[in-house]
N, C-alpha and C positions, 0 to 999 in steps of 0.2 A: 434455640436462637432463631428468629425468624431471617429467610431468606433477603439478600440484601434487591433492590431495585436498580438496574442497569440503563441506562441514558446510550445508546449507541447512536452516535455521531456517522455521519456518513454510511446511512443504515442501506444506500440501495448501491454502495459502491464494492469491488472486488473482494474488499475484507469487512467492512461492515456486514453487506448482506449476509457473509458467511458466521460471522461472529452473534449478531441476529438471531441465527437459526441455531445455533449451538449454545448457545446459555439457555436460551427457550428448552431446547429437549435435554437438560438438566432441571430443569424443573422451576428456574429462577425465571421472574420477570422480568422483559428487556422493552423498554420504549424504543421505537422507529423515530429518530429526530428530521424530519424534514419541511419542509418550507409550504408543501403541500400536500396533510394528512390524507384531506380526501381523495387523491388520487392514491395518494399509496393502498390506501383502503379499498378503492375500487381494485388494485391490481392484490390483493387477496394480501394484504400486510394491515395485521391487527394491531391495536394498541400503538400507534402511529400520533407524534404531538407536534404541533407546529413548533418549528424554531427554525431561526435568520440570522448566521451571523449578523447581521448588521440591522435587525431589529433588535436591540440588549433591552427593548422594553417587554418584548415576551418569554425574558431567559428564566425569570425567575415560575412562571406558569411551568414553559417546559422541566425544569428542575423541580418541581414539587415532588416529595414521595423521594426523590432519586437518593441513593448513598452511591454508588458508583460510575464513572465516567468511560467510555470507549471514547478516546478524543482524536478526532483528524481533523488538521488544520484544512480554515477553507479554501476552495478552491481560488488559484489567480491572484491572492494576495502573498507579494513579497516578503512584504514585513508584516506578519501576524500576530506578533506580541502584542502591540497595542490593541486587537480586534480580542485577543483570547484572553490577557492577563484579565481586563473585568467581567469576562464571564466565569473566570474559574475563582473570583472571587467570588461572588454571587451563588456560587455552588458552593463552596465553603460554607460560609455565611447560612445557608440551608441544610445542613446537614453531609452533603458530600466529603467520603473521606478518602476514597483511593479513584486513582485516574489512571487510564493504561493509554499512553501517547502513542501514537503512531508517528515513526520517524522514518530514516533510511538508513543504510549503512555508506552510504555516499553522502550526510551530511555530521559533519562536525559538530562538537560545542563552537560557541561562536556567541557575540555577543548580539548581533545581527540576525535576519533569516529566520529557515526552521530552524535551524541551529539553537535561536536565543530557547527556545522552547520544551530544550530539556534540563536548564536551570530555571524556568519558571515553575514546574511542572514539580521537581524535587522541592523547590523554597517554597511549594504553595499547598497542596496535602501531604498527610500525615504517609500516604500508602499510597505508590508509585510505583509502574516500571515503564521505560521506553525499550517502545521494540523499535530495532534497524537492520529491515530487510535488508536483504539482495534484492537485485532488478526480480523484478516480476515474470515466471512464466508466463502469466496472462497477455502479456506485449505481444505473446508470438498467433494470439487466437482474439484478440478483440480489437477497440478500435485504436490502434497504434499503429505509429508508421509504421514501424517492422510486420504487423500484421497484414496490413495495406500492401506493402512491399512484396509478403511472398502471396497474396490472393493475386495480386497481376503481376508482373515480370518475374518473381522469382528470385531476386533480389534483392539483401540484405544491406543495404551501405552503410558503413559507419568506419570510424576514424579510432577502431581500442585494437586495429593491427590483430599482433598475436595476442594479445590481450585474454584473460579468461575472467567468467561470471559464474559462480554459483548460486545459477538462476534455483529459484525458489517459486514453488507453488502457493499463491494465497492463501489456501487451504489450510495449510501446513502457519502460516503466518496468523490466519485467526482459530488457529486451535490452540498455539500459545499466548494468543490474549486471551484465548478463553477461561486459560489456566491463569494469567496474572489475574484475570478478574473475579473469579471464585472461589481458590485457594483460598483458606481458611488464611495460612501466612501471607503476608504479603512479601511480593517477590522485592520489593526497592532496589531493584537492579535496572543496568541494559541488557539486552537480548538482542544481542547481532545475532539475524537469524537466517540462513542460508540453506540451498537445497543438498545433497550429500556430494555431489561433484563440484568441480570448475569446467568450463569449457569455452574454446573461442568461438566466436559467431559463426566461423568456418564450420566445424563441427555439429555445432547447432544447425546447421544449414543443412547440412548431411545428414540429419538426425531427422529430420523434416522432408528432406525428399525421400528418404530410405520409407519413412513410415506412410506419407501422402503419395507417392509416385509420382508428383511434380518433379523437376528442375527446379531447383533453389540453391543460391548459390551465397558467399560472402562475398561482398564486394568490399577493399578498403580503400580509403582515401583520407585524404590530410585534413587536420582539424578545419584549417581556411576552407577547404572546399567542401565540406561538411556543412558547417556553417553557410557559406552562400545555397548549398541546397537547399537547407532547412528554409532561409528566407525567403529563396525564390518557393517555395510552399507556403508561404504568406504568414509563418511563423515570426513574431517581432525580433528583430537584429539581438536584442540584448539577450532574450531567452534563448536563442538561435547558437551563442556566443556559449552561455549556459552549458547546455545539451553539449557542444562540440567537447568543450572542458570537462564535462565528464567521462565524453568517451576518452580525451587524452588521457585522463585519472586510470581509467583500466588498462590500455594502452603499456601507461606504467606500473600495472601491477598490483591498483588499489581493490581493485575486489579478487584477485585472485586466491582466496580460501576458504574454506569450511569450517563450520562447527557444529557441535554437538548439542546447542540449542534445544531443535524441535525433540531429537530423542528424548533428550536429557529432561524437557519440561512437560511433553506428554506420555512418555513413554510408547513410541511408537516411529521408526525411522518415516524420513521425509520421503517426499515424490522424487524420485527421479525424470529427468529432462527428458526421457525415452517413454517411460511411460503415460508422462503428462502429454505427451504429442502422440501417442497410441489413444487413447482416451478421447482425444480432441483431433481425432483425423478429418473429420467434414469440416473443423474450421479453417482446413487450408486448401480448400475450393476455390477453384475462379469468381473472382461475384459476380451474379450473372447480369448479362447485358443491359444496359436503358433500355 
């Protein structure tokens, strides 16, 4: 049986690019979906096809050849069901049979949001799984506020208290897509996927000056005043609103656990928070001056 062809969506982001490289050195072909092939091609990324969420007249070019999907919703849009359900028709319609969605484990079913987009995803191919991370180790080393936060003062501010995360390595996140997208079975499950602990930001903070020999600290503060930060960072009130509501979500305990996910579906335990930030010690340098 010949190898299936992979469409990776969000091919130059945290999990794509990694997801990218790892179907590739299984032997399986994977398309680079982005808006501007040539540039990805100059930046050494082969087999790169134009596609635009909001061009649907080039969905059916990039879909050629394709049977399998890495889907991340686009960037900035609220409500993406209407931008996703007719391209994942058009994928259908062409041959596409399984699609591995990228979700969170901070988002619900829901009729609404990303939310709506894991009962499209199940009523619309045959062969499915959504993954729903944990927050992202990567926050603490790329361009996020919390990374921004401890590169200059050292401080972490957020409104989830004692709150704990079982922050998760990307890594770890597109190794089991990697697995929902090539296993022979198809997984038609979710995969809440998590890193092997929980911890509060306090801790994480600690984990980070211990390993960087920076000062970094937890700062906490009320959702209200969370929010007015966020928007005095020129963040829009609603999203601002957003982000504080999530921190309250951990706060009270919504991400507070583990699973057996990453083991369980690659066979191999996840990153730990201590190692991911041994690993990644230069990215929590001062940025240097203008």
């Amino acid at each position: 049986m010949a190898e299936p062809t992979v469409l990776v969506l969000g091919a130059t982001g945290n999990t794509g690019s990694k997801v990218l490289r790892m179907v590739r050195a299984e032997g399986t072909r994977a398309l680079a979906a982005t808006r501007r092939p040539e540039a990805a091609a100059a930046a050494g990324v082969s087999e790169a096809v134009r596609f635009d969420w909001h061009d649907p007249a080039g969905h059916a070019a990039a879909l050629e050849g394709v049977e399998r999907i890495y889907l991340v919703s686009p960037l900035g849009v609220a409500e993406p069901r209407p931008v996703i359900e007719p391209f994942l028709n058009t994928a259908v319609a062409q041959g596409v049979r399984r699609v591995v969605l990228l979700s969170s484990s901070a988002v619900a079913d829901a009729p609404t949001g990303l939310g709506a987009l894991h009962a499209l995803v199940k009523e619309t191919v045959p062969q499915w799984a959504v993954l729903r991370p944990s927050w992202f180790m990567q926050n603490f080393t790329g361009d996020h506020a919390v990374a921004h936060a401890i590169r200059g003062d050292g401080e972490i501010v957020t409104a989830t208290g004692d709150g704990k995360v079982a922050f998760v390595d990307a890594t770890d996140i597109a190794a089991v897509a990697t697995r929902a997208l090539l296993d022979e079975r198809p997984h038609n499950t979710d995969h809440v996927i998590t890193g092997p602990e929980a911890l509060g930001y306090a801790e994480a903070a600690r984990i980070v000056a211990e390993v960087s020999g920076r000062p970094t600290r937890h700062v906490a503060v009320e959702p209200g005043e969370l929010r007015e930060r966020l928007t005095a960072m020129g963040i829009p009130s609603e999203f601002a609103a957003v982000l504080a509501g999530l921190d309250e979500d951990i706060r009270h305990g919504a991400e507070d656990r583990t699973t057996d996910t990453v083991q369980r579906v690659t066979g191999r335990a996840p990153r730990s928070f201590r190692a991911f930030a041994e690993a990644h010690r230069a990215a929590f340098a001062p940025a240097p001056a203008a």
